[in-house]
DSSP file (Angstrom, degrees, kcal/mol; ACC not computed):
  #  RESIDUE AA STRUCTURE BP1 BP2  ACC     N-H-->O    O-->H-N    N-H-->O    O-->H-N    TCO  KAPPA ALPHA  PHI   PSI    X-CA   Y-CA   Z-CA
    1    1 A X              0   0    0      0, 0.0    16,-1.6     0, 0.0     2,-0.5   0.000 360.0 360.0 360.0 152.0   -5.4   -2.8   -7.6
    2    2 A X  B     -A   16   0A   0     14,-0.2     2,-0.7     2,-0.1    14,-0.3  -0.953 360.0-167.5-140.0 118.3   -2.6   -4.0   -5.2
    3    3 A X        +     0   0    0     12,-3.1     2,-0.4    -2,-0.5    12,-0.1  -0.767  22.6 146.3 -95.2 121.8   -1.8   -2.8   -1.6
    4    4 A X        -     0   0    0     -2,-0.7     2,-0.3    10,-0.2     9,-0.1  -0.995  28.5-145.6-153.1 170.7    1.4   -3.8    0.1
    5    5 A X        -     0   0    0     -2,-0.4     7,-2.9     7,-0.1     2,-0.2  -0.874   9.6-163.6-134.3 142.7    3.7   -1.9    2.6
    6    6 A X        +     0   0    0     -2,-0.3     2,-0.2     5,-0.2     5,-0.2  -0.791  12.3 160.1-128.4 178.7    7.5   -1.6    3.3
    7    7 A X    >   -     0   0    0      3,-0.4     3,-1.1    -2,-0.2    35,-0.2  -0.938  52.9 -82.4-175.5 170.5    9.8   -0.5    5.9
    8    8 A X  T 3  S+     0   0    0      1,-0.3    34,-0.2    33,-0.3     3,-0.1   0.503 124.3  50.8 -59.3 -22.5   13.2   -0.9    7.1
    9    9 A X  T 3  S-     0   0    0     32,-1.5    -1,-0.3     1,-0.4     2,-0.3   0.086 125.9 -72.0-125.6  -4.3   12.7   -4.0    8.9
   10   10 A X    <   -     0   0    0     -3,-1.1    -3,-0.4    31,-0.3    -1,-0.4  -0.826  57.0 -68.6 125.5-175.1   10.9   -5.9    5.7
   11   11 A X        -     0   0    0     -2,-0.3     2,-0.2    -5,-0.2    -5,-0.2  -0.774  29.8-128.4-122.5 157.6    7.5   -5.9    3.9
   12   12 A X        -     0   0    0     -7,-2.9     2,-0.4    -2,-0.2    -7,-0.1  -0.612  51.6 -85.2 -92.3-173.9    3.9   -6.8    4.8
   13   13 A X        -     0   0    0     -2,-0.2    -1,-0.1     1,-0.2   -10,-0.0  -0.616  49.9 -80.0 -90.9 135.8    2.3   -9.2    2.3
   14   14 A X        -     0   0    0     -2,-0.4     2,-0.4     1,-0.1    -1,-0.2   0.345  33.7-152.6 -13.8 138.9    0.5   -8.5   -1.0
   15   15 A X        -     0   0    0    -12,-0.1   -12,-3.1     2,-0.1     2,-0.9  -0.884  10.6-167.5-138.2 130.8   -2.8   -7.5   -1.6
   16   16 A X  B     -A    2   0A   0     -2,-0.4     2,-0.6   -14,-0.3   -14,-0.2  -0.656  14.4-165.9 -91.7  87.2   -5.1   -8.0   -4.4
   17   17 A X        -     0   0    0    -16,-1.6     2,-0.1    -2,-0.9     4,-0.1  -0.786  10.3-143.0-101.5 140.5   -8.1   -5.9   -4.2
   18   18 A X        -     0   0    0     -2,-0.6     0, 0.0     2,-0.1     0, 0.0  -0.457  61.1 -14.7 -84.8 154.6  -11.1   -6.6   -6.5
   19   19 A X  S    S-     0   0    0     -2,-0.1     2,-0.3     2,-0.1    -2,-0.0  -0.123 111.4  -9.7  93.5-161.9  -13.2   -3.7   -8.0
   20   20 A X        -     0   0    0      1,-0.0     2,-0.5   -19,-0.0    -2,-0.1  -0.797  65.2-124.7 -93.2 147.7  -13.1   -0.1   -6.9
   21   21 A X        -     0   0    0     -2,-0.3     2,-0.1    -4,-0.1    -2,-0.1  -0.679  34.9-172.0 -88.9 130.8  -11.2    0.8   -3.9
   22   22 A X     >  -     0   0    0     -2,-0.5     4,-0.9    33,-0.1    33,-0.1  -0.351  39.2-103.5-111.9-177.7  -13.8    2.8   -1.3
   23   23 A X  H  > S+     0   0    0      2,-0.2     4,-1.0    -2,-0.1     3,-0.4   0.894 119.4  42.8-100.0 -58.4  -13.0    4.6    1.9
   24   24 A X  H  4 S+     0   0    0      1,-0.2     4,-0.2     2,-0.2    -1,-0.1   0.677 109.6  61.2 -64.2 -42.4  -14.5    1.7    4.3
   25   25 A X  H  > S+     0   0    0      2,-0.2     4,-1.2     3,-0.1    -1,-0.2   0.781 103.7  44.9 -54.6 -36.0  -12.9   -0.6    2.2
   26   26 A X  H >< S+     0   0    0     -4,-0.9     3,-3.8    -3,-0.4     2,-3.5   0.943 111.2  53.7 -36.3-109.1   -8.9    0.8    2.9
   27   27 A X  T 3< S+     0   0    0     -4,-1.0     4,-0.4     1,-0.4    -1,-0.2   0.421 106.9  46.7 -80.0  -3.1   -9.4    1.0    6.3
   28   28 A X  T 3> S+     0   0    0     -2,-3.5     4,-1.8    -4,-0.2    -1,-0.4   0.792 115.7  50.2-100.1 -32.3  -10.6   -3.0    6.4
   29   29 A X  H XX S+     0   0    0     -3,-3.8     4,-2.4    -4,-1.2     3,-1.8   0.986 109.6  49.8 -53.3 -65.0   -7.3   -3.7    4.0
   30   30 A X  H 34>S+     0   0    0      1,-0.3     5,-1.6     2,-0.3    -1,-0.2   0.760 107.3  62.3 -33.5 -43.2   -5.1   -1.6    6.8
   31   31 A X  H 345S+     0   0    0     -4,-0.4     5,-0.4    -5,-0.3    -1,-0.3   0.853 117.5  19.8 -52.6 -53.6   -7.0   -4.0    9.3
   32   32 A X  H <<5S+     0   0    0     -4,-1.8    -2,-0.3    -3,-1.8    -1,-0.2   0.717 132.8  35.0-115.4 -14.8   -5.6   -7.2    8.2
   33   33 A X  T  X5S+     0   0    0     -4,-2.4     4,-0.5   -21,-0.1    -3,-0.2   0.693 128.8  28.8-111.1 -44.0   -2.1   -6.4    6.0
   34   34 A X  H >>5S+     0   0    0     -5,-0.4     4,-2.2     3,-0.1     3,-1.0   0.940 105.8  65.0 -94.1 -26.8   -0.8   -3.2    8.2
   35   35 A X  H >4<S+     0   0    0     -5,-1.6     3,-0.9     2,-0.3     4,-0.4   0.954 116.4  28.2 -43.3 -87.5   -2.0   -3.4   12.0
   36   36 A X  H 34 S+     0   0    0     -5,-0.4    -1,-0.2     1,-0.3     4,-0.2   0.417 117.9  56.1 -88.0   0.1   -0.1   -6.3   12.7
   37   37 A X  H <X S+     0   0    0     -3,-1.0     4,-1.9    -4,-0.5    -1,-0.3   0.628  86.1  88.6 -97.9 -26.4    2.7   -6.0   10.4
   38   38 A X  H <X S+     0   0    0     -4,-2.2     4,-1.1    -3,-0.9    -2,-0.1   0.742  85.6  44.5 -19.9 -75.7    3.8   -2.7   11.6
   39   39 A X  H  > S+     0   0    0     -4,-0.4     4,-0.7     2,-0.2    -1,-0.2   0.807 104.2  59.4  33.3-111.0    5.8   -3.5   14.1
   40   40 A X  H  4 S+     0   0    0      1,-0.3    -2,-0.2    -3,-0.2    -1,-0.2   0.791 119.1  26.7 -62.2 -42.3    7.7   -6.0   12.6
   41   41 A X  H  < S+     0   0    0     -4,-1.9   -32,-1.5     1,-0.1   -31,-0.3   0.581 127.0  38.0 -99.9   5.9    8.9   -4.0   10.0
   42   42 A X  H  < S-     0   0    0     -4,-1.1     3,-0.2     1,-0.4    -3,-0.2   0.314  96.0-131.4-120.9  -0.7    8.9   -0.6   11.1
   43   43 A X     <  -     0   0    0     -4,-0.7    -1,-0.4     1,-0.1    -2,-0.1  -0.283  58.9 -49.6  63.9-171.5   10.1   -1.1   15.2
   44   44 A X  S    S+     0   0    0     -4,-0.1     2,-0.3     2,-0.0    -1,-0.1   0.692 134.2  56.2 -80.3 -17.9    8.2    0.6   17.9
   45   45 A X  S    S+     0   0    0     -3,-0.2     2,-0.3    -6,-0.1    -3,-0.1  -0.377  72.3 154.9 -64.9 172.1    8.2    4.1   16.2
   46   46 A X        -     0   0    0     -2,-0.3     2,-0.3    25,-0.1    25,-0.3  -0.397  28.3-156.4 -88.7 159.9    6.7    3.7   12.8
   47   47 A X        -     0   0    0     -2,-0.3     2,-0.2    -9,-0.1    25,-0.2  -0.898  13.9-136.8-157.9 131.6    5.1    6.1   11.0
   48   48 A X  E     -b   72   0B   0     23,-1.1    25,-2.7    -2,-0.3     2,-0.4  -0.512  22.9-156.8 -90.6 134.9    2.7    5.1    8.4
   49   49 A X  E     +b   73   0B   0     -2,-0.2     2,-0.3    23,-0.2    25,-0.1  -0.979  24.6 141.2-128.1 137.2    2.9    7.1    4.8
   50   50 A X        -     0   0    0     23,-0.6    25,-0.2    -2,-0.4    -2,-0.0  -0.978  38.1-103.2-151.2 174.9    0.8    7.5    2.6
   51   51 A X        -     0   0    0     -2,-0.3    24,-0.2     1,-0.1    -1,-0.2   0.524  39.7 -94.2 -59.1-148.4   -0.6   10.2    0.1
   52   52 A X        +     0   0    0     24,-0.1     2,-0.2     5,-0.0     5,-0.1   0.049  69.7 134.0-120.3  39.3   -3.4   12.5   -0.2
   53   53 A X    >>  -     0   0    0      1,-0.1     3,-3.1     3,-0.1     4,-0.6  -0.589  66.7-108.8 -81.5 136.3   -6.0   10.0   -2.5
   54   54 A X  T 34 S+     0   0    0      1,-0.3    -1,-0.1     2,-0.2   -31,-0.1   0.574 110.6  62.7 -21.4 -31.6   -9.5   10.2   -1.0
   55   55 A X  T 34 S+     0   0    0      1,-0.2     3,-0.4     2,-0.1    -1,-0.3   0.851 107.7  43.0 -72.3 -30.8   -9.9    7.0    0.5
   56   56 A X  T <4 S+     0   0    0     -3,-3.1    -2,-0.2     1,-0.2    -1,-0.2   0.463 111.1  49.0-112.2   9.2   -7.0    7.5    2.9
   57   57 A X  S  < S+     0   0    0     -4,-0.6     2,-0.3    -5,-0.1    -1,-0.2  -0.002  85.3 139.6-133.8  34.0   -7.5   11.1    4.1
   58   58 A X     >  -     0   0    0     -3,-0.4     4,-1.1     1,-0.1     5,-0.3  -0.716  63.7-126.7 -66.7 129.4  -11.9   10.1    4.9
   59   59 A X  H  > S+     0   0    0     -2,-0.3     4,-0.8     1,-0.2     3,-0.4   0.755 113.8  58.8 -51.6 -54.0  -12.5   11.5    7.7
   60   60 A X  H  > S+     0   0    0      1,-0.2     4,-5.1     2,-0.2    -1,-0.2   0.881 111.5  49.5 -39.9 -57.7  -13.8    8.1    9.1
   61   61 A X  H  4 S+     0   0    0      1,-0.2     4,-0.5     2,-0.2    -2,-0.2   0.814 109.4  45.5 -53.1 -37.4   -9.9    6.9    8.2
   62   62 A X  H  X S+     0   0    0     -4,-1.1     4,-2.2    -3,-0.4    -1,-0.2   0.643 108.3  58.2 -82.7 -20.6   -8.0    9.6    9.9
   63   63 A X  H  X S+     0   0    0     -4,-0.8     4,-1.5    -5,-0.3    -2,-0.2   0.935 113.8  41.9 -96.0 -51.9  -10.4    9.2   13.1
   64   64 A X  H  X S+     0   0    0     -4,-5.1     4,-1.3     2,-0.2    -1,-0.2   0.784 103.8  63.4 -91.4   2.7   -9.2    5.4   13.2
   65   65 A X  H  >>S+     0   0    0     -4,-0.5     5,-1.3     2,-0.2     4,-1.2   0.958 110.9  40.3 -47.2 -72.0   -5.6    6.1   12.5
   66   66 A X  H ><5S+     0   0    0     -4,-2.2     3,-2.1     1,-0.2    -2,-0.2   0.847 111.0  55.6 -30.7 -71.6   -5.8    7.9   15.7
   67   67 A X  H 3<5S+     0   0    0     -4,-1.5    -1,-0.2     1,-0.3    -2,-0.2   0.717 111.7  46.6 -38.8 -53.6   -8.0    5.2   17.5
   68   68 A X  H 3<5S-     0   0    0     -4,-1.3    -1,-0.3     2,-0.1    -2,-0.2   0.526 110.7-119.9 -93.9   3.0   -5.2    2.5   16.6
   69   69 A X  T <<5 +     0   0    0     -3,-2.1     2,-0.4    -4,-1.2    -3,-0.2   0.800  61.4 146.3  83.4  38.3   -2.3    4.6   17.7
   70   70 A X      < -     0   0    0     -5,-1.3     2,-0.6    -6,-0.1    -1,-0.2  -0.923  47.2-128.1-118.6 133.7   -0.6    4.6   14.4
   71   71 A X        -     0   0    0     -2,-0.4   -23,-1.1   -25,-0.3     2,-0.3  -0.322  17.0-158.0  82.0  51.8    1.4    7.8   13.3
   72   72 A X  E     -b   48   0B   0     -2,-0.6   -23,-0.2   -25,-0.2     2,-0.1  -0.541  16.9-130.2 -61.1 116.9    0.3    9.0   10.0
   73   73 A X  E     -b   49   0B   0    -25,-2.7     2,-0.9    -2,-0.3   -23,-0.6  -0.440  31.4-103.7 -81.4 153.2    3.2   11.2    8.3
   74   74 A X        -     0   0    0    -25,-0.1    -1,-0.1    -2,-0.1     2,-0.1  -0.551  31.5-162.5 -52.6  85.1    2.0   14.4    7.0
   75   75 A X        -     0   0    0     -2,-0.9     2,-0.3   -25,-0.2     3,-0.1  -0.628  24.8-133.3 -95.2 137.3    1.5   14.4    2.9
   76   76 A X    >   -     0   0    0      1,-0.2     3,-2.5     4,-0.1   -24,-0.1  -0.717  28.1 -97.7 -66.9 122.5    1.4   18.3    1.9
   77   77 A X  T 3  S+     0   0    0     -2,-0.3     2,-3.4     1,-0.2    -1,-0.2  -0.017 109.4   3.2 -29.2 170.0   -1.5   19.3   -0.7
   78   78 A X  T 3  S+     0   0    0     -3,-0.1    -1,-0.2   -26,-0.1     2,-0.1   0.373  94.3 164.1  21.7   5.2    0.4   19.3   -4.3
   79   79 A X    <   -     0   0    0     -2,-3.4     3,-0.2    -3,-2.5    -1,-0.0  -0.446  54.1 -83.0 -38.7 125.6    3.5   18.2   -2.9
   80   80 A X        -     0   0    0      1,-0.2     2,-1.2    -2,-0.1    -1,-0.1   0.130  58.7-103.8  -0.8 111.6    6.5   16.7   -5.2
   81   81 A X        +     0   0    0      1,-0.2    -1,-0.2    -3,-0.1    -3,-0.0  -0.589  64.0 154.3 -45.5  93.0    5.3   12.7   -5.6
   82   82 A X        +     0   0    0     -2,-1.2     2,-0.8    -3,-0.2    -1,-0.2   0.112  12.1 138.2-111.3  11.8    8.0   11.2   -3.0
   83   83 A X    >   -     0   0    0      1,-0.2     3,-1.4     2,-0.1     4,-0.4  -0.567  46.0-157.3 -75.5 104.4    6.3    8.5   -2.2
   84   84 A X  T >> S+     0   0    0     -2,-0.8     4,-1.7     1,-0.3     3,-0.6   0.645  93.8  61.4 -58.4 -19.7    9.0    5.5   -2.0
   85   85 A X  H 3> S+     0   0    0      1,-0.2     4,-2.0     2,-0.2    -1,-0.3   0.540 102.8  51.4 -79.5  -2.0    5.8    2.7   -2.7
   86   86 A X  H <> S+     0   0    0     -3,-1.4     4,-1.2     2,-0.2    -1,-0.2   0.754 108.2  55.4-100.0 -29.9    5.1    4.5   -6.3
   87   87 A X  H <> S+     0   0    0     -3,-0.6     4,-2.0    -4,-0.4    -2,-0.2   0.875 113.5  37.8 -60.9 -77.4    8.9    3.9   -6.7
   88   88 A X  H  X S+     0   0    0     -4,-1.7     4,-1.9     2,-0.2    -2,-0.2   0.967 109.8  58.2 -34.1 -76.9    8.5    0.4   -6.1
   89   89 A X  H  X S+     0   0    0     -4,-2.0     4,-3.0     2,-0.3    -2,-0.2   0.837 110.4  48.0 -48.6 -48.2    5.2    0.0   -7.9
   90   90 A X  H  X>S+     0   0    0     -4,-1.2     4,-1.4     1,-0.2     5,-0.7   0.978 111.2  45.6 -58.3 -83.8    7.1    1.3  -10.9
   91   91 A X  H  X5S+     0   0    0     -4,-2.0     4,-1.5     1,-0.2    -2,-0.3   0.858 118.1  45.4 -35.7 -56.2   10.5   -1.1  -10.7
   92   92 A X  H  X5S+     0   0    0     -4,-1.9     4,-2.1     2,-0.2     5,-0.3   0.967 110.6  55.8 -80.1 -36.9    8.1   -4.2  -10.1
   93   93 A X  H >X5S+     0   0    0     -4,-3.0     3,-1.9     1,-0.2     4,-1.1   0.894 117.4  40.3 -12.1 -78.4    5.5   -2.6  -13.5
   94   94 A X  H 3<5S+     0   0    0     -4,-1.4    -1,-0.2     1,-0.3    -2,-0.2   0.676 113.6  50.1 -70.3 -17.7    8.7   -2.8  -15.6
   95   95 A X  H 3<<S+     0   0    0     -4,-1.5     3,-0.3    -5,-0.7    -1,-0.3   0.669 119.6  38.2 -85.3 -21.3   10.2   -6.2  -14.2
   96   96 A X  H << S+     0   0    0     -4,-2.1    -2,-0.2    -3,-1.9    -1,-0.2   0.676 122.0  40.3-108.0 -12.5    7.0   -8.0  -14.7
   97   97 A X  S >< S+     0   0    0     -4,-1.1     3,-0.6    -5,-0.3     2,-0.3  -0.667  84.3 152.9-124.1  39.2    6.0   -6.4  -17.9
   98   98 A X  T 3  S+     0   0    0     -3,-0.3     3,-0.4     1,-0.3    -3,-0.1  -0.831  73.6   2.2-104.2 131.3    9.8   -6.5  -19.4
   99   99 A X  T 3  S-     0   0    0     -2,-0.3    -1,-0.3     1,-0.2    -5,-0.0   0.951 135.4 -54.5  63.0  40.7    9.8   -6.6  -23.3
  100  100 A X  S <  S+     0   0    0     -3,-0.6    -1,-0.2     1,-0.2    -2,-0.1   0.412  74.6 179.1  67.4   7.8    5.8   -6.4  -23.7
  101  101 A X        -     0   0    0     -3,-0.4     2,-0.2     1,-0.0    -1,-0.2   0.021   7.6-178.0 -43.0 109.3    5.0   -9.3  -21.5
  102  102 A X        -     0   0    0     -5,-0.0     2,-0.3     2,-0.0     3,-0.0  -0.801  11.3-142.5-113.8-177.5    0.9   -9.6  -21.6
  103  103 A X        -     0   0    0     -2,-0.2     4,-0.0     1,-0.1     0, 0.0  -0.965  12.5-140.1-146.4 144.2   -1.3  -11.9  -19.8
  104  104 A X  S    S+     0   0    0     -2,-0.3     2,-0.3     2,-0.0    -1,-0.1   0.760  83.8  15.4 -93.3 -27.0   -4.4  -13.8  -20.3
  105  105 A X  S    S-     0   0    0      1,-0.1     4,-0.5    -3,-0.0     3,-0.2  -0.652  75.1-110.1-134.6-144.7   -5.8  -13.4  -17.4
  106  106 A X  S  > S+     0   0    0     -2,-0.3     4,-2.8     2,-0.1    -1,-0.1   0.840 116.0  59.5 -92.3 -34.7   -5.7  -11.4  -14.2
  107  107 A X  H  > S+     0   0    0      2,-0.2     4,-0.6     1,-0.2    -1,-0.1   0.406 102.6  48.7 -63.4  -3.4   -4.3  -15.0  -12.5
  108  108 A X  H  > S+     0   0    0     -3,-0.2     4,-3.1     2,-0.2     5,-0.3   0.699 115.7  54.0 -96.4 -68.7   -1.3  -15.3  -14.6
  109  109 A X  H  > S+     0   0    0     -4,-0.5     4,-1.0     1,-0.3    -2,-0.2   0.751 107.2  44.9   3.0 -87.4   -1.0  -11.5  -13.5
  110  110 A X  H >X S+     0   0    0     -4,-2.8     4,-1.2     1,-0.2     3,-0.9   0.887 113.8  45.2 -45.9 -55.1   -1.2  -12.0  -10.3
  111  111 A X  H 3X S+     0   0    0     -4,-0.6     4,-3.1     1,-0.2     3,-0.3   0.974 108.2  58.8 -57.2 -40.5    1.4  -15.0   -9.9
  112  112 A X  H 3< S+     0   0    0     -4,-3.1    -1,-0.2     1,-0.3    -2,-0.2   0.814 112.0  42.7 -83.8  -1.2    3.8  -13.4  -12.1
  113  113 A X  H X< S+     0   0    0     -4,-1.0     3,-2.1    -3,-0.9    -1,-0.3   0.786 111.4  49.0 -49.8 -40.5    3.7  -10.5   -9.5
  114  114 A X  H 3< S+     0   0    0     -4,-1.2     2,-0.3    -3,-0.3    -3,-0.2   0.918 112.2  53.3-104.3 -57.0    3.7  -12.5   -6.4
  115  115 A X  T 3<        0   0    0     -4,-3.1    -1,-0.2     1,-0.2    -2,-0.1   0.235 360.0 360.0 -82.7  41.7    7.0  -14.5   -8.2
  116  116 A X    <         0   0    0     -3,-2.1    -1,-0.2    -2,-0.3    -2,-0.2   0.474 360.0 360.0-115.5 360.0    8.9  -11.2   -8.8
């Protein structure tokens, strides 16, 4: 699994999470890649988007959204997938994976994300 964030202003940096992603786990990624990148790419407004997957609408999460002053936009149950990072996720899939490309391990993986 890979977390990263964009904005108008630039991107925060990559993340490589091991395993399954948990509720308590998000909110420690958010901690260390979006908190302090915010900001910088988003100005003093931002508003943070994200969908409606369990981990990011925990009760626990929403309550330190609040707590850290950031601006969660509103995702509608069953709304139309408009989510611009899914967008992304797709264009980098096919660019790194162009013409059957496989990999032997998850560290070839990783780099040949990190150098697209």
């Amino acid at each position: 699994m890979i977390w990263a964030s964009f904005g108008w202003g630039g991107k925060s940096s990559t993340c490589f999470i091991n395993g399954r992603m948990n509720s308590n786990g998000y909110r420690e990624v958010l901690k260390i890649h979006l908190v302090d990148i915010g900001n910088a790419i988003g100005g003093s407004d931002w508003i943070f988007q994200q969908d409606n997957a369990l981990v990011h609408q925990a009760k626990v999460n929403l309550a330190w959204f609040k707590s850290q002053i950031i601006n969660v936009l509103p995702w509608p149950s069953l709304s139309p997938d408009l989510n611009h990072i899914k967008n992304l996720w797709g264009i980098l899939s096919r660019k790194v994976c162009a013409e059957g490309k496989q990999f032997k391990t998850k560290e070839q993986f990783k780099a040949a994300i990190l150098q697209s």
